[in-house]
PyMOL commands that place a pseudoatom at each C-alpha (Angstrom):
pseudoatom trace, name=CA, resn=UNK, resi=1, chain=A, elem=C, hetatm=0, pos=[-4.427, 4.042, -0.643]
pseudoatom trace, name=CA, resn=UNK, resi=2, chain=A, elem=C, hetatm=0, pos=[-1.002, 3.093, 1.038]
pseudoatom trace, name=CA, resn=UNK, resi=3, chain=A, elem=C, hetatm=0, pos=[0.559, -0.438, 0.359]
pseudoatom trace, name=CA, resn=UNK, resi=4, chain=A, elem=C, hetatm=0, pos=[0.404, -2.257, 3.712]
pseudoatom trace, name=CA, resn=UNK, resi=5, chain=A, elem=C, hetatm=0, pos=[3.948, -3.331, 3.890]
pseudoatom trace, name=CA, resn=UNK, resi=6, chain=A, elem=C, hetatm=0, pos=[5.433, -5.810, 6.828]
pseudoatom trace, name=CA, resn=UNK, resi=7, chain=A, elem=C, hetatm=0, pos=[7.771, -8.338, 7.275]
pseudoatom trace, name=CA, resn=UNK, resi=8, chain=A, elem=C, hetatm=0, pos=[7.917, -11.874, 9.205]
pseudoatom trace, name=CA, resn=UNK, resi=9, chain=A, elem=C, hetatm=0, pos=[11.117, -13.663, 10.397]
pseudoatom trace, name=CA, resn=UNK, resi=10, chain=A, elem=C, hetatm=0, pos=[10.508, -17.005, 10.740]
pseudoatom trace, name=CA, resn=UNK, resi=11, chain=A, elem=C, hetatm=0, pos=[12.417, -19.700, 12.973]
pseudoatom trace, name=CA, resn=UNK, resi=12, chain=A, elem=C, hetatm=0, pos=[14.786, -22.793, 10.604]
pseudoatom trace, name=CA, resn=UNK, resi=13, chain=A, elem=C, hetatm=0, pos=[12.630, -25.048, 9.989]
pseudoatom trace, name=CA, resn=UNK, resi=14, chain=A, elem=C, hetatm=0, pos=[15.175, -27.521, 11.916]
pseudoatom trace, name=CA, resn=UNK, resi=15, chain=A, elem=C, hetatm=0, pos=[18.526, -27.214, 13.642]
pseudoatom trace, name=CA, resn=UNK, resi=16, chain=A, elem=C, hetatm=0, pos=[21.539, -26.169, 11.434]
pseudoatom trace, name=CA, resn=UNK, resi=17, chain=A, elem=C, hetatm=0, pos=[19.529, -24.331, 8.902]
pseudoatom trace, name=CA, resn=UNK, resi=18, chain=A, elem=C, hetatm=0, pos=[19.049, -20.389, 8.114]
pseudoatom trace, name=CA, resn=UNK, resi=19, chain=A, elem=C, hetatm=0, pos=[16.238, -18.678, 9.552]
pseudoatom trace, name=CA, resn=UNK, resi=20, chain=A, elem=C, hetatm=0, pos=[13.635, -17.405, 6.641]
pseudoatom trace, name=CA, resn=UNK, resi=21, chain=A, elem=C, hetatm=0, pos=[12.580, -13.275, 6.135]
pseudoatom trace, name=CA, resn=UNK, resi=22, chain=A, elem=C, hetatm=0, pos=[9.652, -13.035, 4.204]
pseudoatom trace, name=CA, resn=UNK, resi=23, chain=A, elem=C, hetatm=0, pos=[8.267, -9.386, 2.970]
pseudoatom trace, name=CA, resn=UNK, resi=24, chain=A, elem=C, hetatm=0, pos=[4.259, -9.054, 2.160]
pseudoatom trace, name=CA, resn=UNK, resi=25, chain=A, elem=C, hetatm=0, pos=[2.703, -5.590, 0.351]
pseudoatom trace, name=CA, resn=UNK, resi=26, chain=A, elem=C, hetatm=0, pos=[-0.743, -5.727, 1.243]
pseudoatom trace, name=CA, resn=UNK, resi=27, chain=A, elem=C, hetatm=0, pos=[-0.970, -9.309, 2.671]
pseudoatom trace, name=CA, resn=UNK, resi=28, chain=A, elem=C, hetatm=0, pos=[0.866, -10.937, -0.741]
pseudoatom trace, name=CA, resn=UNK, resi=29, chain=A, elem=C, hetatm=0, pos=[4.443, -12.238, -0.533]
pseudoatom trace, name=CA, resn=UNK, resi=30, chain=A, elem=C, hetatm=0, pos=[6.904, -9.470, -1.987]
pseudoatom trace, name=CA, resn=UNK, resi=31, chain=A, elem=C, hetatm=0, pos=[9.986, -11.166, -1.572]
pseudoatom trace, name=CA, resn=UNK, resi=32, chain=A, elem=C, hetatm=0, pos=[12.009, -13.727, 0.876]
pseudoatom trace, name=CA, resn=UNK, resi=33, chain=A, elem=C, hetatm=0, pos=[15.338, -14.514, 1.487]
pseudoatom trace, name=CA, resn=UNK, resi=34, chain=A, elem=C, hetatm=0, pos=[17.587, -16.249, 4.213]
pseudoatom trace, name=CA, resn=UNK, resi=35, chain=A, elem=C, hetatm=0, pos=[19.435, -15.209, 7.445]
pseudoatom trace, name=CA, resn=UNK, resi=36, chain=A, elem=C, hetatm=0, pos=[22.100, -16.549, 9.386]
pseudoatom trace, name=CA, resn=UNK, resi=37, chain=A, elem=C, hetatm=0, pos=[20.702, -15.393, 12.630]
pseudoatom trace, name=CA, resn=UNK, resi=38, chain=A, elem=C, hetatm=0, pos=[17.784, -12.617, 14.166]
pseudoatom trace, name=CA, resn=UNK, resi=39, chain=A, elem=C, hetatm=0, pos=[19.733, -9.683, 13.642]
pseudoatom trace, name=CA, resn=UNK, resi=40, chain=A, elem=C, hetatm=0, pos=[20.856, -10.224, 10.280]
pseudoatom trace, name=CA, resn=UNK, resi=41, chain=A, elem=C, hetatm=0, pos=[17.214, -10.797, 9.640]
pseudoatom trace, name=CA, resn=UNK, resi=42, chain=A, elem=C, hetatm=0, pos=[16.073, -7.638, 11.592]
pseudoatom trace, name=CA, resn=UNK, resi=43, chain=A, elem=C, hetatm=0, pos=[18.301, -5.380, 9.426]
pseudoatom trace, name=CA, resn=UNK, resi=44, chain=A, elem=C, hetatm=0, pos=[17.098, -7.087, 6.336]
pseudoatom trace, name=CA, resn=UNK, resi=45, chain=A, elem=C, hetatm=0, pos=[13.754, -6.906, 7.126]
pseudoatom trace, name=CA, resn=UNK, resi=46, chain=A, elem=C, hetatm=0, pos=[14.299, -3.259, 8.172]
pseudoatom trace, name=CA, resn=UNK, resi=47, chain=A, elem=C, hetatm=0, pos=[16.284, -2.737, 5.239]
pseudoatom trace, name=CA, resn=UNK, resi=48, chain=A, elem=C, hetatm=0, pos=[13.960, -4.343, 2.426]
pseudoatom trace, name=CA, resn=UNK, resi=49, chain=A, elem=C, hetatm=0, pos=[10.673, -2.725, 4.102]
pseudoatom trace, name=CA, resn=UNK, resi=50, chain=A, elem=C, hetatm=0, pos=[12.117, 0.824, 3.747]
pseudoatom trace, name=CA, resn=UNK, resi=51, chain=A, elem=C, hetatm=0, pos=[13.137, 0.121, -0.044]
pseudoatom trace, name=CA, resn=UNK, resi=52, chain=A, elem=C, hetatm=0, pos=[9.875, -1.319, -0.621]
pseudoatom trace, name=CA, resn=UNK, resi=53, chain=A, elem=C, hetatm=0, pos=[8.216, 2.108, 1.418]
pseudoatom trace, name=CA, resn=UNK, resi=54, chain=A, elem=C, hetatm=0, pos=[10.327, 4.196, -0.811]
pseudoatom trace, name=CA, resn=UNK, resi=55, chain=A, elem=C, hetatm=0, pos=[9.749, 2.536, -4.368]
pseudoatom trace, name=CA, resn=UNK, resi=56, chain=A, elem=C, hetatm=0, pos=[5.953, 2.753, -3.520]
pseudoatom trace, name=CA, resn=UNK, resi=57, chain=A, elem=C, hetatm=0, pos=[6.429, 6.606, -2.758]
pseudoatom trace, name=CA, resn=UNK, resi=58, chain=A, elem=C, hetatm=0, pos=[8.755, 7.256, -6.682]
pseudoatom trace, name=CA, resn=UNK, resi=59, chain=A, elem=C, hetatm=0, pos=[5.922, 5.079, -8.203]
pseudoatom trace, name=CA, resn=UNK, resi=60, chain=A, elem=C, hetatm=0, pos=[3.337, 7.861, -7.212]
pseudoatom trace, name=CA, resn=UNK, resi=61, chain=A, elem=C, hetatm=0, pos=[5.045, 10.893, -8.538]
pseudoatom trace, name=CA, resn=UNK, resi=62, chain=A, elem=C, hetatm=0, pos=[4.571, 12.203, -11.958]
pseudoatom trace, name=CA, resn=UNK, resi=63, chain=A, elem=C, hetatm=0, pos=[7.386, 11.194, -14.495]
pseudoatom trace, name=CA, resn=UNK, resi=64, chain=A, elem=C, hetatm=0, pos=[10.469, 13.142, -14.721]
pseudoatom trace, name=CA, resn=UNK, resi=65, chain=A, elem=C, hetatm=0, pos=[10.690, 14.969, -18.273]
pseudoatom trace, name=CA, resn=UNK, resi=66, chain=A, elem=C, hetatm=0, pos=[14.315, 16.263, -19.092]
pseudoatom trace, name=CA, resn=UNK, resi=67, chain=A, elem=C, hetatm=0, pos=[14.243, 18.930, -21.838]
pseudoatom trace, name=CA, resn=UNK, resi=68, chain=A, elem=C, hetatm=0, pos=[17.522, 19.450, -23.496]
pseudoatom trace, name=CA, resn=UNK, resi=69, chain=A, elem=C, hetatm=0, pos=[18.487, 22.124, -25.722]
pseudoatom trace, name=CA, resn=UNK, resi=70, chain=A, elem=C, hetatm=0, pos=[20.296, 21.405, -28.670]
pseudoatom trace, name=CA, resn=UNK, resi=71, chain=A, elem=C, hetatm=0, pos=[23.884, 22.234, -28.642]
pseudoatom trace, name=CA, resn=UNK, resi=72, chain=A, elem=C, hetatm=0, pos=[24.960, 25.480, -31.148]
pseudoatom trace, name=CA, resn=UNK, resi=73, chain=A, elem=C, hetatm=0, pos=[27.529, 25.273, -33.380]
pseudoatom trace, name=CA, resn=UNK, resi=74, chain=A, elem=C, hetatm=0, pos=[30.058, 27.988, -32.572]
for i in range(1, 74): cmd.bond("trace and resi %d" % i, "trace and resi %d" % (i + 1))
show_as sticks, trace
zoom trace
């Protein structure tokens, strides 16, 4: 099943302070962090949301095995 993955931007809680991003992976707080204003906190949502899309996605996949051949004397 895929990780349900959003994110909330959340007003200062009073004038002069940051505005809070907060990331949740099926309903549980991933991660949080501080903005200066919406769009910084858009992109960081969008930003953080993708990385946490993608490292669900590599987590998935089989491990990589590298095979390397011994090196010949000449």
């Amino acid at each position: 099943m895929t990780a349900r993955i959003h994110g909330a931007l959340y007003p200062a809680p009073s004038e002069g302070l940051p505005l809070i991003i907060a990331i949740f992976k099926d309903g549980e707080l991933a991660g949080c962090n501080i903005a200066a204003d919406e769009a910084q906190g858009e992109a960081m949502i969008k930003t953080a949301v993708a990385e946490l899309q993608r490292l669900e996605v590599m987590s998935k996949l089989p491990p990589t095995i590298t095979v390397r051949r011994p090196v010949q004397p000449r």
